[in-house]
C-alpha positions as CSV (number, residue, x, y, z in Angstrom):
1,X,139.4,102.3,194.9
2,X,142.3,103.9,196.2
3,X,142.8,105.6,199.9
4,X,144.8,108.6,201.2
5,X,146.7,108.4,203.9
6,X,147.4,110.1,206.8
7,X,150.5,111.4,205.1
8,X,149.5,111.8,202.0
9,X,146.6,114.5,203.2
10,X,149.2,116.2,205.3
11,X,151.4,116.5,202.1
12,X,148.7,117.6,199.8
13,X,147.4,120.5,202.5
14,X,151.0,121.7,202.6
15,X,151.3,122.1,198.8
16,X,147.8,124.1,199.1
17,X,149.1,126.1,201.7
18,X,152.3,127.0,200.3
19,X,150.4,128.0,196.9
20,X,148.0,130.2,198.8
21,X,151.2,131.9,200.3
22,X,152.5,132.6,196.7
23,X,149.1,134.0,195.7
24,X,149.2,136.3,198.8
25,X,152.6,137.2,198.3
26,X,151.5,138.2,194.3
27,X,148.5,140.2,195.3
28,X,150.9,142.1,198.0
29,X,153.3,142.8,195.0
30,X,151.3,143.7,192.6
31,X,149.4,146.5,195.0
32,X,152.5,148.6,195.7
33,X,152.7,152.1,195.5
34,X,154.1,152.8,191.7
35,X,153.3,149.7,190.9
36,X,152.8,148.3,187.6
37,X,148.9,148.7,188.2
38,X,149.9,152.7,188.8
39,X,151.0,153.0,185.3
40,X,148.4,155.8,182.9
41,X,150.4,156.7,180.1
42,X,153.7,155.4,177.7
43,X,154.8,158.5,175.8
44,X,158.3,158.5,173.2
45,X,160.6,161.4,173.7
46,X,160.9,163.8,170.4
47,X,164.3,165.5,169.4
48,X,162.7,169.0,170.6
49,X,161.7,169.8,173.9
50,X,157.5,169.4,174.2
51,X,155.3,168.6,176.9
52,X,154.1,165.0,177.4
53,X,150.5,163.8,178.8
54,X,149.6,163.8,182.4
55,X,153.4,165.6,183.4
56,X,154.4,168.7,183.3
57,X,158.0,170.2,182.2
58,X,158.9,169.7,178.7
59,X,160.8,166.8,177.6
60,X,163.4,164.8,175.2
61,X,166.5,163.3,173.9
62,X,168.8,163.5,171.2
63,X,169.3,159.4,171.1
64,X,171.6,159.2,173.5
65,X,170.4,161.5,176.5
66,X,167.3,162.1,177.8
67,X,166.2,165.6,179.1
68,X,163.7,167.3,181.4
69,X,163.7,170.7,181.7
70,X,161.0,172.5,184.6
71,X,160.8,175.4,186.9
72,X,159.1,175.1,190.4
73,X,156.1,175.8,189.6
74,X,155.9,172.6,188.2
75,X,156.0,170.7,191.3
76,X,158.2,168.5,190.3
77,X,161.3,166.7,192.3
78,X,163.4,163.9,192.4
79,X,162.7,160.4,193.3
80,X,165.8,159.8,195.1
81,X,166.4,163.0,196.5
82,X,163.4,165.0,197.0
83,X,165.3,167.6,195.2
84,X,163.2,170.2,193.1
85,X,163.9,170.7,189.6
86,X,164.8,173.8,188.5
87,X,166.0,174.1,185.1
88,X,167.1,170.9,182.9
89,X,168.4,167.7,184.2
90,X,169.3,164.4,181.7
91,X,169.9,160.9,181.9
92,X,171.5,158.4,180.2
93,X,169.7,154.7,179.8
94,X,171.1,151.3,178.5
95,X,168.4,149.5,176.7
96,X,166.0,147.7,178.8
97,X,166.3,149.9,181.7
98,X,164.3,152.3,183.7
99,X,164.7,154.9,186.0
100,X,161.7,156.2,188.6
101,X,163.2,159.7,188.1
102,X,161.2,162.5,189.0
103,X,157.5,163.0,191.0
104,X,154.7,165.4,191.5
105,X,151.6,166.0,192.9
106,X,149.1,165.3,196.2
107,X,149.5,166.3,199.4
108,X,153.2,164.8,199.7
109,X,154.0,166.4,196.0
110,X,154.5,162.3,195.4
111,X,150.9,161.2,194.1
112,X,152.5,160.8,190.5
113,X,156.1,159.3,189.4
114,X,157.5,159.6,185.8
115,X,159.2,156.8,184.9
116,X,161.8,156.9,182.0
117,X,162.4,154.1,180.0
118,X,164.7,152.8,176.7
119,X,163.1,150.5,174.9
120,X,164.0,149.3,170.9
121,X,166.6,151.8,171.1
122,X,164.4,155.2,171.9
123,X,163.8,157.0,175.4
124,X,160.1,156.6,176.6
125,X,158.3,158.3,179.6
126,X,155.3,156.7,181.4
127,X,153.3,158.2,184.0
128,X,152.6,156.0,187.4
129,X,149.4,157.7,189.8
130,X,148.8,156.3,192.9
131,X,145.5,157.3,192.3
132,X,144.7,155.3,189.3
133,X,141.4,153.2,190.1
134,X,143.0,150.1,188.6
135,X,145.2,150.0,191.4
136,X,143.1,151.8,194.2
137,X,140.4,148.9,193.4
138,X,142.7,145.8,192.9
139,X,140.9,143.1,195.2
140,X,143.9,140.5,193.8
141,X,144.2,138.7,190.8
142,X,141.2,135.5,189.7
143,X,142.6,132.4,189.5
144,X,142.0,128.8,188.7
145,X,141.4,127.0,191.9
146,X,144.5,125.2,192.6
147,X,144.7,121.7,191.2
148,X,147.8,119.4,192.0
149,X,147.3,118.0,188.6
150,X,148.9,121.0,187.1
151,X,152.6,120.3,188.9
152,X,154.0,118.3,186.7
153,X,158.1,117.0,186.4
154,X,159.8,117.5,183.0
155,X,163.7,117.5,181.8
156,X,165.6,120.4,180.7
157,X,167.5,120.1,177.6
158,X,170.4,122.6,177.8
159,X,171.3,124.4,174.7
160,X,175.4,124.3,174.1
161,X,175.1,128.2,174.1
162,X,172.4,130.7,174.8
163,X,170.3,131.4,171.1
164,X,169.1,134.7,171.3
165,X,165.8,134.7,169.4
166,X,163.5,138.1,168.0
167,X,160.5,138.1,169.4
168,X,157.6,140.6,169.2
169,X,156.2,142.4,172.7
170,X,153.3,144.3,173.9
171,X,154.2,147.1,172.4
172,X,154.1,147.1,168.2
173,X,157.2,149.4,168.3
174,X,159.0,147.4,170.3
175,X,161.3,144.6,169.5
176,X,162.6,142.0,171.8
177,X,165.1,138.9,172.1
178,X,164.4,135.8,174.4
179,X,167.5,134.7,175.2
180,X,167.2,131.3,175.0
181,X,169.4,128.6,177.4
182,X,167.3,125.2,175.9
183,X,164.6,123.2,175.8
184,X,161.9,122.3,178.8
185,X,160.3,118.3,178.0
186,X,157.1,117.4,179.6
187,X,153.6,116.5,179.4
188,X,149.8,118.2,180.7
189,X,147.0,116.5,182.0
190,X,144.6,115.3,178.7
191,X,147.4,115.6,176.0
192,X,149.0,112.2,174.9
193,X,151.9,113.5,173.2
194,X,155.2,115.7,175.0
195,X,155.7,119.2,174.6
196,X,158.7,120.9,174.2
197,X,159.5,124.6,175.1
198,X,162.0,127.2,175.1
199,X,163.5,128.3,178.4
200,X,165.2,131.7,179.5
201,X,167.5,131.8,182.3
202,X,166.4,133.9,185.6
203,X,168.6,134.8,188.5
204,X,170.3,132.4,190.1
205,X,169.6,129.8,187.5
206,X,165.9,129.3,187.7
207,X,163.8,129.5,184.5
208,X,160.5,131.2,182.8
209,X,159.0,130.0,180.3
210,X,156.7,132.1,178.9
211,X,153.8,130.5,176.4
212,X,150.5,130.4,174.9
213,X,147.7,127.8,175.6
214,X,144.2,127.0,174.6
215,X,142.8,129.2,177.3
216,X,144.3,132.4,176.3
217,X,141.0,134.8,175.1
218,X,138.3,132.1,175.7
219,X,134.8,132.9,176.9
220,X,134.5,133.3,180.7
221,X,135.3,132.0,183.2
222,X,138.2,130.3,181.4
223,X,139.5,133.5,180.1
224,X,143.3,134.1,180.2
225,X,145.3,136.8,179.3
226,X,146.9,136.4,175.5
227,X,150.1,134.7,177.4
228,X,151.1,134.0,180.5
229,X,154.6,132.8,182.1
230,X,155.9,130.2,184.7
231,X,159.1,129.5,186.1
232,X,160.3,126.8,187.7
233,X,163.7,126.2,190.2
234,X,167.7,125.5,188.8
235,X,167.3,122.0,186.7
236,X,168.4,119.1,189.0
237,X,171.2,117.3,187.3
238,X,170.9,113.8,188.0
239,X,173.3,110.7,188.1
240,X,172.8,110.0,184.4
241,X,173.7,113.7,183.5
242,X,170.5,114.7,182.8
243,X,168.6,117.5,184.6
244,X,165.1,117.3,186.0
245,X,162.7,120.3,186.6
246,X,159.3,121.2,188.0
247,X,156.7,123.3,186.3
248,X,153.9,123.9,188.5
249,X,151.4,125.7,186.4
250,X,149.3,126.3,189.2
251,X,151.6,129.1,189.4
252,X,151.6,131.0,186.1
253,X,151.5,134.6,186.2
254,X,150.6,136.9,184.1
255,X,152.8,139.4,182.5
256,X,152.3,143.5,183.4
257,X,150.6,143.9,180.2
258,X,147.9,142.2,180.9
259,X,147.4,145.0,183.7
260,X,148.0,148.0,181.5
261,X,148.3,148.8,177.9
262,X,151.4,150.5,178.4
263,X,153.3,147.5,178.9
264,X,156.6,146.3,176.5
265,X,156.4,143.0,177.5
266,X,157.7,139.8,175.9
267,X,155.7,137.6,173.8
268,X,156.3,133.7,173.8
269,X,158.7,132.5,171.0
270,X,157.0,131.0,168.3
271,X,156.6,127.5,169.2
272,X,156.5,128.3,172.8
273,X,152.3,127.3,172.3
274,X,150.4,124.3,174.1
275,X,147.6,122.9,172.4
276,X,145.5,122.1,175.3
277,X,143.8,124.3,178.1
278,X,146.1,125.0,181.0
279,X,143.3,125.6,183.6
280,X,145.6,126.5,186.2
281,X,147.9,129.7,187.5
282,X,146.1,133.6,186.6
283,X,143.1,134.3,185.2
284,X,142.3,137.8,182.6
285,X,142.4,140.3,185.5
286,X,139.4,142.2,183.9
287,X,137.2,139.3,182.6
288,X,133.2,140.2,182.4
């Protein structure tokens, strides 16, 4: 039977610690003000001015532009500028982006921000209260305990060119792309055979892969959330022109929608599935 040594304790306690540092640093995230776990409502903007769910002012867009229109008896104001509004303003929104445009209520008239949205094409408003219990009762996300196990080294397989690929999201209404940069090789603990997944590039060249696995809706207290993502550093090229990366599924997150219904999220490609249990990274935030 094998022993540890000395240096091999000290290694394995500072690959704990480190991941107990991300988990704090994920809990701190996810529990700021206007927050995803904030969000209450996802409403699409009609052609003619009308009033929307938990907001006031009347709203809409004619495709291009959104528009708000309020007096101040409203409440409402300006993220950026505290600024009340007083009459109509408008915005205008590439797809995929957001604004945190106007706010009302509590004592600091900031209890509730509006947050307008284009997704698939069409202007979206959705409603972020500080007071919502899912976030004013967030005690962190459950997790797996961590496991070593689950760090595993793969290779990265770069595509030629970026593939963009439709995929469906969170929302039914929505359509997305995954821009796919290639192919992440490796193998899990208790499969004998590799598996191979598409990769999107992040920032500064690091990677997500976002997939399904055998966990995803089982019976507590393996439950997961219906997928989950994990990204991993810039691939190391190596001598022989290949390019070695880390997926440490001790890490996988879970995507906003698995937080709040109002989520557009991405959904894993279609063969971006593993056919074992990944009992590692975030567990169903609201498991019984």
């Amino acid at each position: 039977m094998g022993t540890t040594t000395p240096a091999g304790t000290a290694a394995a306690t500072a690959r704990l610690e480190r991941w107990q540092r991300f988990r704090a640093n994920r809990d701190k995230a996810l529990a700021t003000r206007h927050g995803w776990l904030t969000i209450t409502s996802f409403q699409w903007l009609e052609d003619s001015p009308a009033a929307v769910d938990l907001a006031p002012g009347l709203w809409s867009t004619d495709g291009t532009t959104a528009a708000l229109t309020a007096v101040p008896e409203d409440g409402l104001t300006l993220v950026e500028t505290g600024e009340a509004v007083d009459g109509t303003i408008t915005a205008v929104l590439a797809d995929e982006e957001s604004l945190m445009w106007v706010q009302f209520g509590g004592p600091s008239g900031d209890r509730t921000v509006v947050e307008l949205a284009m997704r698939g094409g069409r202007y979206a408003v959705r409603t972020r209260d500080a007071e919502s219990p899912v976030f004013t009762e967030f005690d962190g996300v459950p997790t797996y305990p961590y496991n070593p196990d689950w760090e595993v080294t793969g290779r990265f397989e770069p595509y030629a060119e970026p593939v963009d690929v439709p995929i469906s999201t969170a929302n039914p209404l929505v359509d997305g792309i995954h821009r796919t940069v290639g192919e992440v090789v490796f193998r899990l603990p208790g499969s004998p055979h590799e598996f191979r997944l598409q990769a999107e590039e992040e920032k500064l060249g690091a990677m997500t892969v976002t997939f399904h696995d055998e966990t995803n809706g089982a019976a507590p207290p393996g439950q997961t959330a219906e997928w989950r993502k994990v990204s991993t550093p810039r691939p190391r090229p190596n001598p022989d022109g290949t390019f070695t990366v880390v997926l440490d599924f001790n890490r996988a997150i879970n995507y906003p929608s698995a937080f709040t219904p109002y989520g557009t999220c991405p959904m894993p490609v279609r063969n971006n599935s593993l056919d074992v249990r990944v009992e590692a990274g975030e567990k169903q935030p609201y498991a019984p």
